[in-house]
VMD Tcl script that draws the C-alpha trace (Angstrom):
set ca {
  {15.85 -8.97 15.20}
  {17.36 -5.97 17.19}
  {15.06 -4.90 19.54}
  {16.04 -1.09 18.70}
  {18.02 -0.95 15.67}
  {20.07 2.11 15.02}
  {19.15 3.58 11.46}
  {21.20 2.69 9.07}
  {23.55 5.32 7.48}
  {25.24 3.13 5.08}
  {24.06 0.29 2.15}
  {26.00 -2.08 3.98}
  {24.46 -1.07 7.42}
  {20.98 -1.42 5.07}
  {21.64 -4.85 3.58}
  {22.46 -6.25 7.71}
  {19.09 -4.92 8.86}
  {17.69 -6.09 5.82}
  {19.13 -9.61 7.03}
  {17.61 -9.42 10.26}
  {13.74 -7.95 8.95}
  {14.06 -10.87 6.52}
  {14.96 -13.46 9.42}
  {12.84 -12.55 12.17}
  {9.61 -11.53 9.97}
  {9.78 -14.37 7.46}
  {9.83 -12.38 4.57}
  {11.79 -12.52 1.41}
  {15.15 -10.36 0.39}
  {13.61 -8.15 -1.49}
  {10.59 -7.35 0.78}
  {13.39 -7.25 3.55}
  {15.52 -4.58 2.11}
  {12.81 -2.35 0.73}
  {11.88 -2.11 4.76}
  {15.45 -1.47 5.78}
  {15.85 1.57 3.10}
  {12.45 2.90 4.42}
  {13.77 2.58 8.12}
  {16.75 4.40 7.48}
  {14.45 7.19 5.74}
  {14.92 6.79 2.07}
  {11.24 5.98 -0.21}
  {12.60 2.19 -1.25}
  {16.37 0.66 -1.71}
  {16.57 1.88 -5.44}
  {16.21 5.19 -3.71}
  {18.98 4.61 -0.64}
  {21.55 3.22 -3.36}
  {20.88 6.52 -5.75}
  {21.54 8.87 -2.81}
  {24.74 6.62 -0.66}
  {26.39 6.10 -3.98}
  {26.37 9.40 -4.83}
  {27.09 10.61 -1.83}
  {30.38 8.34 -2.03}
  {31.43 8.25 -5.77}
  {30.22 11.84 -6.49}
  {28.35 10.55 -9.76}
  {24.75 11.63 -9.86}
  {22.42 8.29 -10.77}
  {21.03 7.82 -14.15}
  {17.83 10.38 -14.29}
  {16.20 8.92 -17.49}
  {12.48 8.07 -15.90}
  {10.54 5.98 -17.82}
  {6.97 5.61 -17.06}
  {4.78 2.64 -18.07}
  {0.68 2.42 -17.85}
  {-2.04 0.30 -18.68}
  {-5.80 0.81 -18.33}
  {-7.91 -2.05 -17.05}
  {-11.24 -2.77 -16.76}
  {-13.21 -5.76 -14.55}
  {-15.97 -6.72 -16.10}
  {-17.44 -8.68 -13.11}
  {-16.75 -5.66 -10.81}
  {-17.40 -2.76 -13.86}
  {-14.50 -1.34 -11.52}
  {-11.75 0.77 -13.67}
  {-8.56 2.40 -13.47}
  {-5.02 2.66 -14.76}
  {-1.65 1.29 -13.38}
  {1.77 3.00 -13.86}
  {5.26 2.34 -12.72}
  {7.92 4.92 -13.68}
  {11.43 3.59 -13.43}
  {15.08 4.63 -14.20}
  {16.99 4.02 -17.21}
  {20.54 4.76 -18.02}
  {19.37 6.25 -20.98}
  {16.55 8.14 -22.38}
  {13.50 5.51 -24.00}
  {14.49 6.33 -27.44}
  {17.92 5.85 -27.30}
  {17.01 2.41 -25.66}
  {15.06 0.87 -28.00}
  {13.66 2.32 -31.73}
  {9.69 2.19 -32.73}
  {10.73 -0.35 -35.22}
  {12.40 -2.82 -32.57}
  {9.69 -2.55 -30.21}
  {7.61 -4.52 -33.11}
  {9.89 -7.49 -32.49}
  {9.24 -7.88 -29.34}
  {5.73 -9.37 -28.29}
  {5.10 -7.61 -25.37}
  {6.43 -4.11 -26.40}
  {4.96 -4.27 -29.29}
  {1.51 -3.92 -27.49}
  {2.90 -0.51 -26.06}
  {3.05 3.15 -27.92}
  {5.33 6.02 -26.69}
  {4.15 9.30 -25.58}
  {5.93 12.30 -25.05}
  {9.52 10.53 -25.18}
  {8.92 8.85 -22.21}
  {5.85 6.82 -21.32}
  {5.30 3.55 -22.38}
  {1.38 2.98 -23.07}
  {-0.74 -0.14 -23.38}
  {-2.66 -0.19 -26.36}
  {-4.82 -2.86 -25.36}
  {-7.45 -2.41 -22.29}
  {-6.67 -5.32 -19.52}
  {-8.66 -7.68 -17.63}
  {-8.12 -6.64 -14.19}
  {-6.05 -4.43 -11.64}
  {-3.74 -7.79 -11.73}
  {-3.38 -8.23 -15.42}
  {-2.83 -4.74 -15.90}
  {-0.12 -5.04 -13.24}
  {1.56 -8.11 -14.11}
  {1.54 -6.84 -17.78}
  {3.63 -3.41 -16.58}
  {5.78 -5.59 -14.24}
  {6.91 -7.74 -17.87}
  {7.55 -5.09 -19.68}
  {9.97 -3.73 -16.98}
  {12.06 -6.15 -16.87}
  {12.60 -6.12 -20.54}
  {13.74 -2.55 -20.39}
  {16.00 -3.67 -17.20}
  {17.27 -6.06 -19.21}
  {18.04 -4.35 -22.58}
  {19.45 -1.19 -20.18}
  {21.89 -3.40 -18.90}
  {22.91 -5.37 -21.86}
  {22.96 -3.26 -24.58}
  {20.55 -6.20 -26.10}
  {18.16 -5.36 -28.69}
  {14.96 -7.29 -30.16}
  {15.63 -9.07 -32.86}
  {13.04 -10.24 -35.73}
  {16.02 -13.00 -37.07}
  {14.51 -16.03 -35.03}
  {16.44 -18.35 -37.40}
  {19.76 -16.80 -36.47}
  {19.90 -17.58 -32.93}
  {19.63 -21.81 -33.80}
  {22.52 -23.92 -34.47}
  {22.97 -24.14 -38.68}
  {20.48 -21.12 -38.10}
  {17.55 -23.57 -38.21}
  {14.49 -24.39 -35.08}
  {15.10 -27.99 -35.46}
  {18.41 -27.74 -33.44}
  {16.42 -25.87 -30.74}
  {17.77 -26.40 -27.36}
  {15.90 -29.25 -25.33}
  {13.33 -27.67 -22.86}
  {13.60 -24.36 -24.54}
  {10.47 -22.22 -23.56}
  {9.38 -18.38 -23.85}
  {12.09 -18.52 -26.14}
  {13.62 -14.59 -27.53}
  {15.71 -13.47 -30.08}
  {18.62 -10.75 -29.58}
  {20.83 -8.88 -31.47}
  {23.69 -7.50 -30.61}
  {24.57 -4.02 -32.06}
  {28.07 -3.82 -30.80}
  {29.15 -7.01 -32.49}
  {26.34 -7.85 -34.52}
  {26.16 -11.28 -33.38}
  {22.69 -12.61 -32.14}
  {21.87 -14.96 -28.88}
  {18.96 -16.42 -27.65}
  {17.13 -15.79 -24.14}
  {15.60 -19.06 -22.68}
  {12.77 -18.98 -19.70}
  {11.57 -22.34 -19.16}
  {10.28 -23.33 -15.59}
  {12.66 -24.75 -13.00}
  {10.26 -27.71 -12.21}
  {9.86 -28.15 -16.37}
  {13.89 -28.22 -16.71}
  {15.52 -29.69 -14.07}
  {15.82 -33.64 -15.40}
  {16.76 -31.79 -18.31}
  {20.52 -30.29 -17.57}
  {22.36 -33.48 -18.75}
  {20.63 -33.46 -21.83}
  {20.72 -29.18 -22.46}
  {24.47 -29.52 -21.45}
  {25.16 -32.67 -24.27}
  {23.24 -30.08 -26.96}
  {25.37 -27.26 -25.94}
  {28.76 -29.54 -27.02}
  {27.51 -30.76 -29.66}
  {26.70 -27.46 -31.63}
  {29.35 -25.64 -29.58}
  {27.13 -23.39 -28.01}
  {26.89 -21.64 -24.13}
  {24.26 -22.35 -21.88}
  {24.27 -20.00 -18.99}
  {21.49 -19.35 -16.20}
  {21.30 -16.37 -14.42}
  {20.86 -15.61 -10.55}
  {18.39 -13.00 -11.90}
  {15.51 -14.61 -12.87}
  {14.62 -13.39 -16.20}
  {11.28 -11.31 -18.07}
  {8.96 -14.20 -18.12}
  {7.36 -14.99 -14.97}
  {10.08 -14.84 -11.94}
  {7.10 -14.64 -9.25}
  {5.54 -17.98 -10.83}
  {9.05 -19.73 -11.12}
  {10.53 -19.29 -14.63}
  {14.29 -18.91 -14.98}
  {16.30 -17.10 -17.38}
  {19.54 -18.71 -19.32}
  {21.18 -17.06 -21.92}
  {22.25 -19.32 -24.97}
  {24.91 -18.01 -27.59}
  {27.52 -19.45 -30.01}
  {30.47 -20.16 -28.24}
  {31.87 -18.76 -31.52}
  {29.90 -16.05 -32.35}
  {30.87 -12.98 -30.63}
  {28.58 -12.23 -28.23}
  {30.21 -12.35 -24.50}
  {27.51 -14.25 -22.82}
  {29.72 -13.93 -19.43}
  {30.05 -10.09 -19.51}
  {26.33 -10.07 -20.09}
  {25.40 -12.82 -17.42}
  {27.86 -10.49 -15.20}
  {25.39 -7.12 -16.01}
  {22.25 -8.51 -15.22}
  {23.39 -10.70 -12.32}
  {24.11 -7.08 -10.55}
  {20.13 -5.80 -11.49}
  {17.75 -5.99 -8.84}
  {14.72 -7.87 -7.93}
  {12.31 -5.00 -8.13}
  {9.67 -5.33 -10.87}
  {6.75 -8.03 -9.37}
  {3.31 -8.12 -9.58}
  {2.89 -9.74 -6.46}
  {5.22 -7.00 -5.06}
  {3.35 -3.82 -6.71}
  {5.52 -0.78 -6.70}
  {3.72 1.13 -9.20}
  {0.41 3.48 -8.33}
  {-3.21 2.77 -8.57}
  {-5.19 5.71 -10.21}
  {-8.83 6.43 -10.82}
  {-8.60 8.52 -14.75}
  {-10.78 8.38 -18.04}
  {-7.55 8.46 -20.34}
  {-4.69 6.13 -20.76}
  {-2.05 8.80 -20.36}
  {-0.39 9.59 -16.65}
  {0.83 12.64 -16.43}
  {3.76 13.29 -14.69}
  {1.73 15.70 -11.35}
  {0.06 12.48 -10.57}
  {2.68 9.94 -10.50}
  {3.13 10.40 -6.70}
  {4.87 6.85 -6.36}
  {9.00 6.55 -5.81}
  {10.64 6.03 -8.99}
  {12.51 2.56 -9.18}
  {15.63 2.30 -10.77}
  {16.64 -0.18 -13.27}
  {19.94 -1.29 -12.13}
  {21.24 -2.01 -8.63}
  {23.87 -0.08 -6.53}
}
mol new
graphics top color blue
foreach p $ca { graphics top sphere $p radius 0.5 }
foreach p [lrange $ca 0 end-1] q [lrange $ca 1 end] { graphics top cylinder $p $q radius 0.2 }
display resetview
């Protein structure tokens, strides 16, 4: 590592310090360039890449905060308190997904919407960690619908070959349905385990030929469980559509930033399941990278 490192004035000049933290302390990428963005004096790297772009390209980053919170309660401990995360969206919530589409989704449909903008769990959670690793999930589905255009879809049948489950996809796991308003074509998101799938490619690759379907995995890894080791591939008609590169290509760019075991949300002591915005003191993350 450099002994005195000059601060970095530049995402580039970010991402080699990053490279050299990550090196010399042992620590993963992410970990590495959150440090690097704090050494040059920005709050995190969502923040650096907001105020360097625009500094650049003249175009302000997407404003649309989201905020997401869950109350938990230990009932070893009797200890209490709410988690939130506020992130960036290109959009505002309810242009990203409707009241009616969060029902077909299993995790946001555990969630209400307050004020426009604040995603809150309905149920009360087990712990600081569930709570946590709860917020973290539903994060990444909003990363991943902001960058997609991807909706949820209730049409499970739709997404199978001769739209039936019995041609599911060998291995599939934490299987989700999508829909596609821009050509109204629907694709399937697949998160099995890499340990779970990987005697599995020759077969997953003969299913794909026969039914003329894509199977594509992503460097990002997925909604599921990333921190625990699931992976996400997206599986599509061939036929039907949906561009499962251009899509692959939009998430592929989003960062690595929503992790339980990486907690960039805030910690905060209230009776009520509501955050309001005064004491959401936290830097907000942004959905997609720079």
């Amino acid at each position: 590592m450099r002994s005195s490192p000059i601060r970095p004035t530049t995402l580039l000049g970010i991402k080699s310090y990053a490279s050299d933290l990550k090196k010399s302390l042992g620590i993963d990428h992410n970990a590495a360039l959150q440090q690097a963005a704090i050494a040059a004096g920005f709050q995190n790297i969502a923040h650096a890449r907001a105020v360097l772009l625009t500094a650049v390209t003249g175009t302000s980053f997407p404003r649309h905060v989201t905020i997401i919170t869950c109350h938990w309660k230990d009932r070893e401990t009797k200890s209490t308190g709410t988690e939130g995360l506020a992130i960036n969206l290109s959009t505002q919530l309810g242009g990203l997904v409707t009241i009616e589409q969060m029902k077909r989704h299993p995790l946001l449909s555990g969630f209400f919407v307050y004020d426009k903008k604040q995603l809150v769990g309905e149920a009360m959670r087990s712990s600081q960690h569930s709570a946590r690793h709860t917020i973290s999930q539903v994060a990444r589905v909003l990363q991943f619908m902001d960058a997609t255009g991807l909706r949820p879809s209730a049409s499970h049948s739709r997404i199978y070959p001769g739209n039936t489950s019995k041609n599911r996809i060998p291995g599939a796991d934490h299987t989700r349905a999508w829909f596609d308003p821009a050509t109204r074509a629907f694709l399937m998101t697949d998160e099995p385990y890499d340990e779970a799938i990987e005697r599995r490619t020759h077969e997953r690759a003969e299913w794909a030929h026969q039914h003329e379907y894509q199977v594509l995995k992503a460097k990002w890894r997925g909604m599921y469980a990333p921190d625990v080791g699931s992976r996400l591939y997206l599986v599509g008609n061939a036929k039907g559509g949906v561009n499962l590169g251009k899509i692959l290509t939009a998430i592929d760019e989003l960062p690595e930033a929503f992790r339980t075991d990486n907690w960039a949300g805030v910690s905060l002591k209230i009776s009520g399941l509501v955050i309001k915005d005064d004491q959401l003191n936290a830097p907000v993350i942004a959905s997609r990278g720079g």
